[in-house]
Each structure stands twice: as structure tokens, then as C-alpha cells.
N, C-alpha and C positions, 0 to 999 in steps of 0.2 A: 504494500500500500504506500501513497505519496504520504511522505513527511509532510509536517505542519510549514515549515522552509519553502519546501518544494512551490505547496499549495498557493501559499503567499507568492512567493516568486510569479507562478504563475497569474494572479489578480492582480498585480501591481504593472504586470510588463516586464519583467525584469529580468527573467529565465532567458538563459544565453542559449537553449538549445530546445524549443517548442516540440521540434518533432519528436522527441525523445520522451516528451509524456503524451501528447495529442495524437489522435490517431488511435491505431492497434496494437496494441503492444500484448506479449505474451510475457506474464509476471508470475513469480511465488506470490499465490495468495495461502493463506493457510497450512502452507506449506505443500501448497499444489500450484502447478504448472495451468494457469488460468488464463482467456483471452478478455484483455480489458479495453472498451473503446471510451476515450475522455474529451470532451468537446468544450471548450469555452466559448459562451456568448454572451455578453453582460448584459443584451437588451432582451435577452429572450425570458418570458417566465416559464416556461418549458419545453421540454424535448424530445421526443417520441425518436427512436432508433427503428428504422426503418430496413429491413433486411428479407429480401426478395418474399417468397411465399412462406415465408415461416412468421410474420406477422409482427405485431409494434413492440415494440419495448420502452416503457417510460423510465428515462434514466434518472439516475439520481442526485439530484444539487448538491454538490460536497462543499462547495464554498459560497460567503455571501456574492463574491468578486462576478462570480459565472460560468464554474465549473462545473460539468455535468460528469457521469462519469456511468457506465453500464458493465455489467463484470458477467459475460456467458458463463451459465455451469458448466457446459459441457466441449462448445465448440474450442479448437485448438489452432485454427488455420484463421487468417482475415477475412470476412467477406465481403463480396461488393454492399453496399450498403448506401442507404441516403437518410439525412437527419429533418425529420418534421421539425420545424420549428414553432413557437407562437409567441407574439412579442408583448410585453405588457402592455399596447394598445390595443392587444384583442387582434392585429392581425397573422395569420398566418401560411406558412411555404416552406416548400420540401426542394432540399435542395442537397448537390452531395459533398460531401467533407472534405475541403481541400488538405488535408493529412493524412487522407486512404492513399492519395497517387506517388511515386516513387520520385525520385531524380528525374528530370526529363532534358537534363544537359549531357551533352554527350563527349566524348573522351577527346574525342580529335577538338572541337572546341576552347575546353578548358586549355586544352594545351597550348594552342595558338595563343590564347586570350595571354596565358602567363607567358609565352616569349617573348606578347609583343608585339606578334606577327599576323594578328587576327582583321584582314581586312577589309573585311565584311560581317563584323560582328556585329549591325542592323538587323541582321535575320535571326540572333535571338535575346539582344540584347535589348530594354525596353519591356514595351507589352505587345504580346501576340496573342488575339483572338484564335483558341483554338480546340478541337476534339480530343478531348483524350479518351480510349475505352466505352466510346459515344457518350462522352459528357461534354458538354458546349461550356465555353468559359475563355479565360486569360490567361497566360502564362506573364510572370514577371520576372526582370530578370536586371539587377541595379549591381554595379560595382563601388563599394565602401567598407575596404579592406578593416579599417581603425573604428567603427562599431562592434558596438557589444549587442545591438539587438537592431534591425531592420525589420519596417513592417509597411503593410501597403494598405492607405486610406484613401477613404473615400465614401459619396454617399449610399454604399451599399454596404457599409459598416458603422454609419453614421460619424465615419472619422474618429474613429477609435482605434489608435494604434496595438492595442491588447487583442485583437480580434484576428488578422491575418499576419501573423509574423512568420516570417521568414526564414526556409531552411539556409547554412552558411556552406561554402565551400573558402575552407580555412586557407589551401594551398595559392586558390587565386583571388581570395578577398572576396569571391561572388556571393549575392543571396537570391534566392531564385521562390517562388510562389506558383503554383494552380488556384487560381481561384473560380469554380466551377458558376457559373450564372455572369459574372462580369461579362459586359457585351461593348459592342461597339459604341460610341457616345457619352461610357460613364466617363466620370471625371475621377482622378483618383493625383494622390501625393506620396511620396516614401517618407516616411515617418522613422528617423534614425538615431538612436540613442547611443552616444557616446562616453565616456568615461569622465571626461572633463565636464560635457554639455547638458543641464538642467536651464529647462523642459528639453526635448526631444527637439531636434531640427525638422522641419517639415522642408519638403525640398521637392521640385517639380523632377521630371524624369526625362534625366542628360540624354535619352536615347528617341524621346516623345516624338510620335509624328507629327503630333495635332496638340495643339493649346489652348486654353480659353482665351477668349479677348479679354485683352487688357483693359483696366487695370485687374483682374480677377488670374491668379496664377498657376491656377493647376493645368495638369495634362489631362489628355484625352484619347481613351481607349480608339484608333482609329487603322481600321483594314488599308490600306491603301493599293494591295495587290489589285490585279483585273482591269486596269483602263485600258481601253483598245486603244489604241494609239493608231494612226493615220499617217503616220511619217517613212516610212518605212522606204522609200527611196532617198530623201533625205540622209536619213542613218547609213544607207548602205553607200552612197557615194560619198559621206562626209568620210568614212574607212580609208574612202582612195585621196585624200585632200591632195592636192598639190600642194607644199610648204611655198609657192613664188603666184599664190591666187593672192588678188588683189584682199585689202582687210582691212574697212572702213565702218569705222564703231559709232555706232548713236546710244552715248550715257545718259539712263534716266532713273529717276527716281518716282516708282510706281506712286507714292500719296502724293505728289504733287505736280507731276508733269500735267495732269488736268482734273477736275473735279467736277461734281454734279450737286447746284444749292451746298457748297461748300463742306461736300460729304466724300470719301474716298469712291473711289470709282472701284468697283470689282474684278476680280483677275478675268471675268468672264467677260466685265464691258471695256476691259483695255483691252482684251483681242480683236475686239470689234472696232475699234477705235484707234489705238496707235499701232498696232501692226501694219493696215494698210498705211496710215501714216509716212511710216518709217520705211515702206515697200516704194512709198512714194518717192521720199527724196534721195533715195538710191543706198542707202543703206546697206554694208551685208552682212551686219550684226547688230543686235541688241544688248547690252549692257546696262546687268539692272544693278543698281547699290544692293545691299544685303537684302536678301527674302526671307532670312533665318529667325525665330520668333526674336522679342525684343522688347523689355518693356516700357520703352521711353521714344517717344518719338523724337524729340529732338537728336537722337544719337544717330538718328538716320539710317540703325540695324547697327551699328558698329560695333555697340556694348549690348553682346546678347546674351539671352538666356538659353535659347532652344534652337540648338543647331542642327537636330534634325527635323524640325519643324517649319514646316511654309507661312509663314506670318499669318494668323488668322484675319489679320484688320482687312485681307482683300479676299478672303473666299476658303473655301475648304482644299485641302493635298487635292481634290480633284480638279480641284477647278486653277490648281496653276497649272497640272498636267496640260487640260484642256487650253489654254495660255501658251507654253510652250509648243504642241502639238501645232497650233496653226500659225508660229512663227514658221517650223520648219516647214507646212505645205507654202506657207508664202514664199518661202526660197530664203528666211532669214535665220543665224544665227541665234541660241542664245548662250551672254555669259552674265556668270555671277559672281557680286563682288563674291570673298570666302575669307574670315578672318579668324586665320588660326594664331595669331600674334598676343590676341588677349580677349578677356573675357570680363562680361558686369560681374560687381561686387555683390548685387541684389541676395536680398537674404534667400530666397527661394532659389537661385540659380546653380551654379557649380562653386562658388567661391566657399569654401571650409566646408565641403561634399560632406564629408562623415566627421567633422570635428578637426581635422588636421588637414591640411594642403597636400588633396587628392590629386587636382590638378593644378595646383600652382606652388610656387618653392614655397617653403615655411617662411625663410627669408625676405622681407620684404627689401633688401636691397637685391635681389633678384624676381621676387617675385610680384613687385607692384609698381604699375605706370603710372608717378604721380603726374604728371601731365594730364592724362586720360579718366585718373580717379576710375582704374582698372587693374585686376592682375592678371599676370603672367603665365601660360603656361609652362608647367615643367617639363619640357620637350626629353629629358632623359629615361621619365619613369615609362614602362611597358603601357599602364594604363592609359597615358595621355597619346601617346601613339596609339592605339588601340583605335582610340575614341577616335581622334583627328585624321589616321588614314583612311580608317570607314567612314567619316562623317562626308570629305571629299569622293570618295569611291557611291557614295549612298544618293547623291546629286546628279552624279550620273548616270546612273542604276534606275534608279527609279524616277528620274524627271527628263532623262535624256538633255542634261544639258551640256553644251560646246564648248564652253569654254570657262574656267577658275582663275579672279583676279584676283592674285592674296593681295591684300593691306597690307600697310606697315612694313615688310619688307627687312628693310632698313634694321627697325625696331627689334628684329628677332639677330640679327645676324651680329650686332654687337653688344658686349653686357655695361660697355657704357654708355648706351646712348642714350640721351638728356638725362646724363647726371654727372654732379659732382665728383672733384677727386673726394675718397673716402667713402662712394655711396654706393658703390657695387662692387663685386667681388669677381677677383681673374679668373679665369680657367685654369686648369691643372697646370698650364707652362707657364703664365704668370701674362698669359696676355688679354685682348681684352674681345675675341673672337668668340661669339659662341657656338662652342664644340656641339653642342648636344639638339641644336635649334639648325643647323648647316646637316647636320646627319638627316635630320627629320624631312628637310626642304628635300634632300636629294632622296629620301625613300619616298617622299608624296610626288615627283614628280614620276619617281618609275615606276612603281604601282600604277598611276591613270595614266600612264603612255600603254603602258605592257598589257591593263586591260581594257582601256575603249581607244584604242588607235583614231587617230584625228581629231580627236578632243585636244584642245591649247589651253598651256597654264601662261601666263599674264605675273611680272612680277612688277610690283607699284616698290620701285626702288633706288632710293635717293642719293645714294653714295658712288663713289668708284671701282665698289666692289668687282673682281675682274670675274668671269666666267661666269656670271647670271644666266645666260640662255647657251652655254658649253654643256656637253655630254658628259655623264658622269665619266665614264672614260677619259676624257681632257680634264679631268678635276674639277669639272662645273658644277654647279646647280641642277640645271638641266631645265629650266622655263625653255617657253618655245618666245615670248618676245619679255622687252624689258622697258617700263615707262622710262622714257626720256625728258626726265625732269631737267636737266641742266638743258635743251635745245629750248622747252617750256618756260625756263627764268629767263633763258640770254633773249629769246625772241620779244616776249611779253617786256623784257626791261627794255631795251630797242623800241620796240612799237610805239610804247608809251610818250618819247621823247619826241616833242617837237621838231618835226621836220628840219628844222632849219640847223640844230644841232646833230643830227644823225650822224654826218660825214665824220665825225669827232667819236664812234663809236661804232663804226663799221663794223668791229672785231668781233662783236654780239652777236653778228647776223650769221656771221661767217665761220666763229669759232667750232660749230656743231660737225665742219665737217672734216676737223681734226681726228675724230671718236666715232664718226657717225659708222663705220662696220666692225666696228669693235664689237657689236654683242647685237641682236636682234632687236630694234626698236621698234616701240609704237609712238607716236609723238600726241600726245595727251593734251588737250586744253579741256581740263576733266572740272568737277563739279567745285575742286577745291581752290581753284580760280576764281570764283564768281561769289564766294561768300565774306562774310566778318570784315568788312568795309572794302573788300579786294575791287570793285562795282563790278559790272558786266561785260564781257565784252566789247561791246559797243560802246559803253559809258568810257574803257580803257583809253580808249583812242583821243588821240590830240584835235585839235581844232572847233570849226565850226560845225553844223551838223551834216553839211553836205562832206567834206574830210573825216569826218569821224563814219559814216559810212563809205567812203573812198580807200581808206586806210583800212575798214574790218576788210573790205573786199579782198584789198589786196595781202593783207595777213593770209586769210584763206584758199588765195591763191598759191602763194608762198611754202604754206604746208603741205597744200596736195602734190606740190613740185618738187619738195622737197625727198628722198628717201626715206622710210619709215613709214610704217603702219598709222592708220590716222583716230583718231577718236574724240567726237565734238560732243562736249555736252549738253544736253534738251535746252533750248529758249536762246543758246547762240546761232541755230542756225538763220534764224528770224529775227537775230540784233535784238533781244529783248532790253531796254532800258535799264531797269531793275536788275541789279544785282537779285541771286536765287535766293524764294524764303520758301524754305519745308511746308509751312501752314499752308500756304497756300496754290490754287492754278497758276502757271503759266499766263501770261499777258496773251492772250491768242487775242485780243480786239484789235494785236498790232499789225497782225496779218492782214484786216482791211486794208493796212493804207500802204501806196506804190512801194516806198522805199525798206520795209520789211519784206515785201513780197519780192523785191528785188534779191535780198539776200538770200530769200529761201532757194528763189531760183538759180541765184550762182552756185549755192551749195548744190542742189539738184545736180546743174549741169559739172560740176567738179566731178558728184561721185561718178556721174557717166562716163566722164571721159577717163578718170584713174580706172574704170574697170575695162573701159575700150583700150587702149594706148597700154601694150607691154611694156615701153618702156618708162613707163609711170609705176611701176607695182612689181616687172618680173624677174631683175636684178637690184630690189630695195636697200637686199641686204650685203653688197660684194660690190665692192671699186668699180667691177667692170661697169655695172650700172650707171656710171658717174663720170664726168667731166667736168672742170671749172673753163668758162673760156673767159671770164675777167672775174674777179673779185677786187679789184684794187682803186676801181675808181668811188673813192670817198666819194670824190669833192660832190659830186654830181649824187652819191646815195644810190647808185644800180649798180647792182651783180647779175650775172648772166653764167649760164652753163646746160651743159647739155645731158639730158636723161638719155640711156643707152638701151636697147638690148643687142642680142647676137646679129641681128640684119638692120643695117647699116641706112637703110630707106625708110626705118621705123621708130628714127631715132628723133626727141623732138627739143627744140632748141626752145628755153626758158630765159626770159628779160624782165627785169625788176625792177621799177623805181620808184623809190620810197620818196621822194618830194612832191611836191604839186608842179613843179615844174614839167612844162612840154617840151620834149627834142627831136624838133623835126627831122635833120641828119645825123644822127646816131647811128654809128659805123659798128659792130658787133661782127666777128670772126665766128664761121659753122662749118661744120662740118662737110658738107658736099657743094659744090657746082651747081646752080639750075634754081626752077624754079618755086618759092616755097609759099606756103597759105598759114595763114592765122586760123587755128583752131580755138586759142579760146583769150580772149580780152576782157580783162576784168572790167576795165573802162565803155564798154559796149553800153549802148541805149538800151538794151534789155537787161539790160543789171542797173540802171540808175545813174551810167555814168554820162559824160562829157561824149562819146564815141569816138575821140580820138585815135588813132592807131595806124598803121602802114596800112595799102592797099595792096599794089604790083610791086610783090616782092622778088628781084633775083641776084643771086648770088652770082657775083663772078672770082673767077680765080686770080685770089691775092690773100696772100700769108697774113694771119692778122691772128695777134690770141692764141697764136699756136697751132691755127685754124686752115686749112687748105684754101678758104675762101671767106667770102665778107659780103655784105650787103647793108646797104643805110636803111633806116627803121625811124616810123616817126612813134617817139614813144610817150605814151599819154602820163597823164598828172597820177601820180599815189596807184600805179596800177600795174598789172601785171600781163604780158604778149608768154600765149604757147603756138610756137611755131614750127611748120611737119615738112618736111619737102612735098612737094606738088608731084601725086599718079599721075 
């Protein structure tokens, strides 16, 4: 019989090993070999034992707390069995005993899980709606290695952590649950008592597919398998990508790229709505900021809680499926921002999981962004790898998406970054590299190369770090491109400056192409541009406001000519005024008027031509693509050079001037003989400008620039000539 200890133990919560009295157990009673089933319920006032055709059994309350307990005379074996229950409000339901059913984790499992190596432990980590024995129910499955009791609440318990605790597996820290009637839709918490920690942690579930809208923080029992998905040519030819296809990124932020009466629009009616959009202006991706649950909207997803979770505030796991699903029948990518660099502090999230720093260092001179008022993941421990390669692997898995932009970057790959001397701690050599954050980068990059081929990781990275998008072989990283923040500052601090002094800082404009094939670029004028007084793009630009759209023109002309992968963030393509604010739509009233409409259209006609013109896109990333045929003329503020590919007829000569100034004989060195056409002028009366520009252009043979041959150019105010030789 259970000691008086035991009994207690059990009413209070406190017993470290539930299974081991609940359930069936075969005990010396009397000095006989007896089968005893003990059920705790503290809301039940009674409990009928239910056992196939041999009939009820009213057990017997052994504690105030709400232990029941039934002791067979004769039977020696377990049997299947279900417990009637009746609750002190008179209602009642039979339901079977989540401490009948055995382990349902499996050996190869646990064992991944403890190396490390587990990377797809989505499929049964969390909660799984599932059969066991034909019992319909949930399986639970949380790792919190530093608990003394883990239990799963919720309102089918009435939130009582005494009621469902949880069997432990010591060797990998796991605790795993059946619980038989849980369904799809309940909500439920892990309830986790630690040694240090009075009361119990309640804490959402780091594996959750689904979560309540915020502010309310639990998860949500949710199936997500079985969407029929529509894409299926898509998928198969994204396998064969070409690495030299053109990759022109539209960054948005699903709450506020547009709204309805000042309310979020749904993952369902942004498909209907920005997809075409973005199919419009030539787009061949979509770039959303984080989708991962989150309980602050100002953080934008950054600081989250539920990483495997699709933010509830736009729609249910199905309905980004559906979201996704008809980007790819449009022909459009998608990527997602993915921030495995840090995590919110929020009491319900990951931060002090089971009482100690599960996933982030105990150290907070390692383990906390005070900048970010975030911490740290501990990229050395198995768990946090666990968690972090399945969590990237699980976006792709089950949302089929294209492409992962990590954050931060920067932030993981050194242990001093934004801090003090004294405020963080070396590496094993005594440097200030992090070992264990560089390891992690190049396993998440080979894992999603190795299992969904054509999928691109994206790395948002600020330093000079060398081999960011190199092969793990070359001692890389292994990203497939890398934000090109330094082309992003030198350009933007250029732009900004008055015309008139430009000539005086040429080296801005020009410096990028020192480095520019040094590593795989994308060249970013992303959302981090346009906020915390930085204004808008448009607002960037010097002058009057015919200059201030003359100059966005030609910035944007600038980029698309430039080498590297492109990526505009939402409300630049339309010159929106307004620097971005989160709360609220897009200025889309500004699309009525001509000179908005003008910008959208130059964006429009840019991404066409960078996907038409190889030699805009199909040596981006390799010298050979590239030619300078001046760079040196300050005085005047134009640079000139030639985009390349392998045939020599389809190469197109680019001229730039950054003044207001017109040059009607403007002499420029190209590459061939004969005779050439303007393909695209920023300054043209269909974009808003002046229409300035050369007509009959020809080349004749004279050495000029390095150049076989030369022709005069009449070249317009703050604008930008792409010119092709003449079929």
C-alpha cells in the first residue's frame, strides 16, 4: 500500500515519478501479489472503473487531494480499461487513462534528440493528435531536462497541473504524455516545477503549431498535416534553380503593407490582394519579416515566442499554407525572415524553459542582448540545435517555403558584439569568434541545402566576415547570398548629399566595386532604412520635389545596374512620403497621383528588363560580368560601365549622372562598333522625367576608356541611359 509521503506527494504535485503509482501496477498487498489501478482527479467526486464486459467498479477515494484507487482480487495482468468519471457539478464522461498506455517515443528518436542531431524532431516533438490502441487523443512531448515534475494544462483539466503529469526520460531530459480525448483546438500550457521555482512556470509549447491571439498565450492542439497543395510544378522546377536566375525581392510586412477599416488583413485576403500585386511589378520573390508567433507587435516578429507557429493575428497554419500555395502558382517566390540569433524574454516563452537556461547561457554576459532586451541562444547545447535545425527544416517541410533570411547575423558570429571590454566572455582561444554559433550557421545551412535543394539561405550580415556564402569545404558559412550593407550605407550616404557636392565623394559610389564578388550579394534597401527618423526613401533624397523624384529614379536605376541581387522594401516602390509605421496601411492614395505612378512604373519596367537582359543578372556574381569604362570623372558626378555576359552582342553599356546637369556631347568608350538603342532612360516622359536623352546613336572606332570604340551621348539631368547595341 502507498505510504502516507507517497499519498501527499501525490495531492500536492510533487511526486517526481507519476507513473510509478498511477496507472496499473502489480503490488504486495497483504502479502499477495495484487493488480492495483490509482487514478487522480481532484475535480471528480467519483469514479467508476470501467473494464470491458466484466462491469463497473466504484473505486475508492484514498485521499482528500483526489486519489482514487481500485485493488482487483483476482486479476494479475492490466487491462484495457476506461475511467467513468462524475464531476462535483453533476457532470459526467468516460474517458480512458492516460497511464494505461506505455512509452510511445521511440529508440532511434531519443537518440538523435540526445546527439543533437535530430532534425526533424517537429514530428514528435510538441502535441500530436493521435490513435493509440483506437483511443483518439494527444500525445505531448516538451524538453526541460532541470524539472523535477512537468505536467500539461489546460481547459480539459481545468488547469490543474496535479492532473496530467508527465512521464520523464532522465537520459535526454524529455517528458512525454497520452492524453486520450484532447483534440484539435484545445488550448493547453506545460506547467513545470522546478527546484528553485515557487509557483510552477506555466510556459507555452516551444514546439506549438498554433497559438492563441494575443495578448492570451497558450498553444493550440492543431493537425496541420493534409493540405493539398497546388504547386507542384513550382516545387519541382524550383529542385533544378539555376544559381545565375535573375532574384528580385519585394520586403513586406504582412500587418501593414495594407489594411481593411484599420484591421489586419488575412493570410487569405493578402493572397488575393498582394500576390497579384507583386506578380505585377515584376517581382520574383516575396519577402515576408517574421511569421513566427510573437507577442508584441511592435517587434515586428523579431522577439518571439512560437517558432513553430504561423502568427495567429492573420489566419490559421492553413491558411498561410493557402498564402504560400498561390504565390508559387503565380510564379512567385516565398522567403522568411528566420531569427535564430535571439529570442523574447516573455515569461510564457523559452526564456528560463525549466528554471535554468535551457536555451540561452546562464551567463548573461553571453547570454542576453541588452540592446534588444533579449536573450541569447546557447548554440553549443544539443537541445538548442535540436530545436533550431528542425525549426528551419519545419518551414520548409511543411509550408514549402524558398527561401531563410537569418537576422542578426553579425550578432551570433561575435561574443563581442555591442559590448563593452569586461562584458563578455572569449572563446576557448581567448578570442572573440563565436565557436559554437559558426558551427551551428554551417550545420543549418547543410541540412536545408542537403534536404530541399533550391531552397536559399539569405544572411542579413554586417561585418567583413570573409566566406559568408563559401562552401563548407572553403571554410564558409555556406548562405547562398549575403546583405550588402556597406554598398547600402556608401550608396544611401552619396545619395543623400546635394548634388552639387557629390564630385567630392565619388568614392561612395564606387567603393562597392572593390568587394562586390567577394561573397554572393543581394543589395538591400530593406525595411531598416525607412524607420526611427531614417525618413523614406523619397523623403532621402536632396532637392526640390521634382529632384527628389529624379534622384529616387535614378538611385533605382543605379541598383538594378549594379551587380547583386536586388530587394526593395513595400511603399519604396511608389516613393511613399512617410517614412514606415507598423500600425498602420501603406499611403496607397499616393498611387493616384502621376509622379508615384511614375515610380511604380520604373520599378515595373527595371524588374523586366533585369529578368530580360543576361547581362543584368547572369554573371552578378564573377568579374567577368563586369566592366568599369570610367569611374573617375568626379567633376561632372557620372560613372559608366559595362554589364557583361559570355556573347558579346548582349552586353549593355550603363551611364550615370548624378547632377541635374544636361550633357549634350558626352563622349563614353563601349565596347563594339555600330549601331546602339536606349533601352531604358530613367529620365523618359513615362517615368516623370525631363525626356532628355541621345536618339541616333553610333559608335565608331576610337580607343576611348579602354574601349575599342566611343560615341557622344546626350545625357539627361539626375538620370540614368541603359544602352544595347542595335539587331
Amino acid at each position: 500500500m502507498l505510504s502516507e509521503q507517497t499519498i501527499l506527494s501525490i495531492d500536492n504535485g510533487t511526486h517526481g515519478d507519476p507513473f510509478s503509482v498511477l496507472g496499473c501496477h502489480l503490488e504486495t498487498i497483504d502479502k499477495k501479489k495484487k493488480l492495483v489501478t490509482r487514478v487522480f482527479r481532484p475535480d471528480a467526486a467519483s469514479i467508476c472503473l470501467l473494464v470491458g464486459k466484466q462491469g463497473r467498479h466504484q473505486m475508492n477515494r484514498i485521499s482528500d487531494g483526489g486519489l482514487f484507487e481500485w485493488v482487483f482480487p483476482r486479476r494479475k495482468t492490466a487491462p484495457s480499461y476506461q475511467l467513468e468519471i462524475t464531476l462535483y457539478s453533476g457532470k459526467s464522461f468516460t474517458v480512458d487513462d492516460p497511464y494505461r498506455f506505455p512509452p510511445l517515443l521511440s529508440d532511434y528518436d531519443l537518440q538523435l534528440w540526445g546527439e543533437g542531431n535530430h532534425v526533424k524532431a517537429y514530428e514528435f516533438m510538441g502535441a500530436h493528435p493521435k490513435t493509440i490502441d483506437g483511443v483518439t487523443g494527444t500525445h505531448f512531448v516538451v524538453s526541460a531536462p532541470a524539472a523535477t515534475r512537468v505536467s500539461v494544462i489546460g481547459s480539459f483539466n481545468q488547469w490543474d497541473g496535479r492532473v496530467h503529469r508527465m512521464r520523464k526520460y532522465h537520459d535526454q531530459g524529455l517528458w512525454e504524455l497520452f492524453i486520450p480525448l484532447v483534440a484539435e483546438g484545445d488550448s493547453y500550457k506545460f506547467e513545470i516545477k522546478t527546484p528553485v521555482q515557487d509557483p510552477p512556470l506555466k510556459k507555452a509549447d516551444p514546439f506549438a503549431f498554433y497559438a492563441e491571439l494575443r495578448p492570451q498565450t497558450a498553444s493550440i492542439v492543431r493537425d496541420i498535416s493534409g493540405y493539398e497543395w497546388g504547386d507542384s510544378h513550382w516545387m519541382n522546377q524550383r529542385e533544378q534553380r539555376n544559381p545565375q536566375s535573375p532574384l528580385s525581392v519585394y520586403e513586406c510586412h504582412m500587418g501593414s503593407w495594407r489594411r481593411k477599416d484599420g484591421e489586419f488583413l488575412s493570410y487569405r485576403e493578402l493572397a488575393e490582394t498582394l500576390i497579384p500585386y507583386v506578380q505585377k511589378m515584376g517581382f520574383t520573390h516575396i519577402e515576408l519579416m517574421p511569421i513566427a508567433e510573437h507577442p508584441y507587435d511592435p517587434s515586428w516578429g523579431y522577439q518571439q515566442t512560437g517558432y513553430f507557429a504561423a502568427t495567429s493575428r492573420f489566419g490559421t497554419p492553413q491558411d498561410f499554407m493557402f498564402f504560400v500555395d498561390k504565390c508559387h502558382q503565380a510564379d512567385l517566390g516565398v522567403i522568411v525572415d528566420w531569427v535564430p540569433a535571439h529570442f523574447a524574454k516573455d515569461e510564457h516563452g523559452l526564456y528560463r524553459f525549466d528554471g535554468t537556461g535551457l536555451f540561452e547561457h546562464e551567463d548573461p554576459r553571453q547570454g542576453e542582448h541588452k540592446d534588444w532586451g533579449t536573450a541569447i541562444f546557447n548554440f553549443g547545447r544539443t537541445e538548442v540545435q535540436n530545436f533550431l535545425v528542425s525549426n528551419a527544416l519545419f518551414w520548409l517541410d511543411y509550408y514549402h517555403i524558398d527561401g531563410l533570411r537569418v537576422d542578426a547575423v553579425a550578432s551570433m558570429l561575435y561574443l563581442d558584439y555591442s559590448r563593452e571590454e569586461g562584458e563578455w566572455v572569449p572563446n576557448a582561444y581567448g578570442g572573440r569568434e563565436n565557436i559554437e554559433a559558426i558551427a551551428f550557421l554551417k550545420k543549418f545551412n547543410y541540412f536545408i541545402h542537403t534536404h530541399y535543394p533550391g531552397v536559399l539561405s539569405f544572411a542579413e550580415e554586417s561585418t567583413s566576415w570573409g566566406g559568408v556564402t563559401k562552401s563548407e569545404q572553403e571554410d564558409g558559412l555556406g548562405f547562398d547570398y549575403k546583405w550588402n550593407m556597406g554598398w547600402m550605407n556608401d550608396t544611401l550616404k552619396y545619395i543623400e548629399k546635394d548634388p552639387i557636392h557629390r564630385k567630392y565623394h565619388q568614392g561612395d559610389l564606387t567603393f562597392s566595386m572593390v568587394y562586390a564578388f567577394s561573397e554572393r550579394f543581394i543589395l538591400p534597401f530593406s525595411h531598416d532604412e525607412v524607420v526611427h527618423m531614417k525618413k523614406s526613401m523619397l523623403s532621402k533624397m536632396p532637392g526640390d520635389d521634382w529632384q527628389k523624384f529624379a534622384n529616387l529614379r535614378l538611385l533605382y536605376t543605379y541598383m538594378f545596374a549594379h551587380p547583386g541581387a536586388k530587394l526593395l522594401f513595400m511603399g519604396a516602390e511608389f516613393g511613399q512620403w512617410q517614412e514606415w509605421n507598423d500600425a498602420q496601411s501603406l499611403d496607397w492614395h499616393l498611387t493616384e497621383y502621376g509622379d508615384h505612378q511614375h515610380i511604380q512604373q520604373l520599378v515595373t519596367d527595371l524588374n523586366a528588363l533585369y529578368r530580360k537582359e543576361e547581362s543584368l543578372h547572369a554573371l552578378d556574381h564573377n568579374w567577368q560580368g563586369f566592366q568599369w569604362i570610367d569611374f573617375n570623372d568626379a567633376d561632372n558626378s557620372i560613372i559608366s560601365f559595362v554589364r557583361k555576359t559570355n556573347q558579346s552582342g548582349e552586353n549593355v553599356v550603363v551611364v550615370l549622372n548624378f547632377t541635374p546637369s544636361v550633357h549634350r556631347d558626352y563622349r563614353v568608350g563601349v565596347p563594339s562598333v555600330g549601331e546602339y538603342e536606349v533601352i531604358f532612360n530613367s529620365d523618359s516622359e513615362f517615368y516623370g522625367g525631363s525626356n532628355v536623352g541621345p536618339e541616333q546613336l553610333f559608335a565608331r572606332e576610337d580607343d576611348l576608356h579602354g574601349m575599342p570604340a566611343s560615341l557622344d551621348l546626350a545625357i539627361p539631368p539626375l538620370a540614368g541611359l541603359m544602352l544595347k547595341l542595335k539587331k
